[in-house]
N, C-alpha and C positions, 0 to 999 in steps of 0.2 A: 354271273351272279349266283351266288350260293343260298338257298333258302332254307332254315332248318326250323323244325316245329318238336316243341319238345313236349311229355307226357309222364303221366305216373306220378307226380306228386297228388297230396294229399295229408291227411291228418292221423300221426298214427301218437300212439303211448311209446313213453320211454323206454328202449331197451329194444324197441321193435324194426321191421325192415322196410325198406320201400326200393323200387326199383323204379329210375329215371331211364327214360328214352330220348332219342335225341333222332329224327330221319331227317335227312339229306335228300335236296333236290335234284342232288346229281349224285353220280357212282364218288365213292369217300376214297377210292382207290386212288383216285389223282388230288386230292387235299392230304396236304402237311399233316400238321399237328392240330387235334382236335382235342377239346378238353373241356368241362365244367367247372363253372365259377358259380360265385350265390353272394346273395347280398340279403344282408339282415336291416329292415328298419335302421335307420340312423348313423347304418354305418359304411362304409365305402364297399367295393365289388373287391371279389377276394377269389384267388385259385384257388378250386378245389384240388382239382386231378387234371391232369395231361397225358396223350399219350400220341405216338408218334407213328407213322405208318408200318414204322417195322416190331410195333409192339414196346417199344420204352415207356415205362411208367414212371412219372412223378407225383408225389402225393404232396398235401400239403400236411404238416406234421399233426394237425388235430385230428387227421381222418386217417392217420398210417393204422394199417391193421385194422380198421373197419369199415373201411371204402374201397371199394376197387370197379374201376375204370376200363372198360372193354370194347373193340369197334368190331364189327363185323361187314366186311366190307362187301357180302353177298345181296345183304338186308340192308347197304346205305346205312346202315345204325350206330349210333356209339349208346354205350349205356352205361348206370352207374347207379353197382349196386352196392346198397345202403344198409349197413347192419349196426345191431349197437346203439340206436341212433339215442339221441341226446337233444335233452331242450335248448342247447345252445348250435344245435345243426338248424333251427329253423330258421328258412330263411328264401328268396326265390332264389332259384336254379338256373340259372342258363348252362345253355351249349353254346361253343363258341367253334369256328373252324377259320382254319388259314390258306389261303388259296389265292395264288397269283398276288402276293404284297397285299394283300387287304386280310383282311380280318371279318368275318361277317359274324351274327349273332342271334340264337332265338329270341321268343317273345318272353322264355321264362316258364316255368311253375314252382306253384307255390308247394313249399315244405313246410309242416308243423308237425313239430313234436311239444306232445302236451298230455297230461293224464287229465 
């Protein structure tokens, strides 16, 4: 079982950064694809970013060119740094990992953008 605790959200003004974290209970070397999803009040969970052990990146097209999605597999970490950001990014954050046919998931944090 995969346990992940994610970190870094918080309440920033528009235009501004934030950097999510994501650690891993185990080395991320042996997990698939790992990636951030968010979900905004009201509305269904939605990919953020992906990205694949040998470094593939997929973005989801709101966030191309102002997200970018990174694992570091010395630190257990995936992270996702956040530029640009917009009142319409708020929203919780999860990490998600793939490992052995299951899919596991953090608890989330919260993102606001807000002046």
């Amino acid at each position: 079982q995969v346990q992940l605790v994610e970190s870094g959200g918080g309440l920033v003004q528009p235009g501004g950064s934030l950097r999510l974290s994501c650690v891993a209970s185990q080395s991320i070397a042996t997990i698939n694809i790992m990636g951030w999803y968010r979900q905004a009040p009201g509305k269904q969970r939605e990919l953020v970013a992906t990205i694949t052990p040998g470094g593939s990146r997929n973005y989801a097209d709101s966030v191309k060119g102002r997200f970018t999605i990174s694992r570091d597999n010395a630190k257990n970490t995936l992270a996702l740094q956040m530029n640009s950001l917009k009142p319409e990014d708020t929203a919780v954050y999860y990490c998600k990992a793939d490992f052995l046919w299951l899919s596991y998931w953090g608890q989330g944090t919260q993102v606001t953008v807000s002046s």
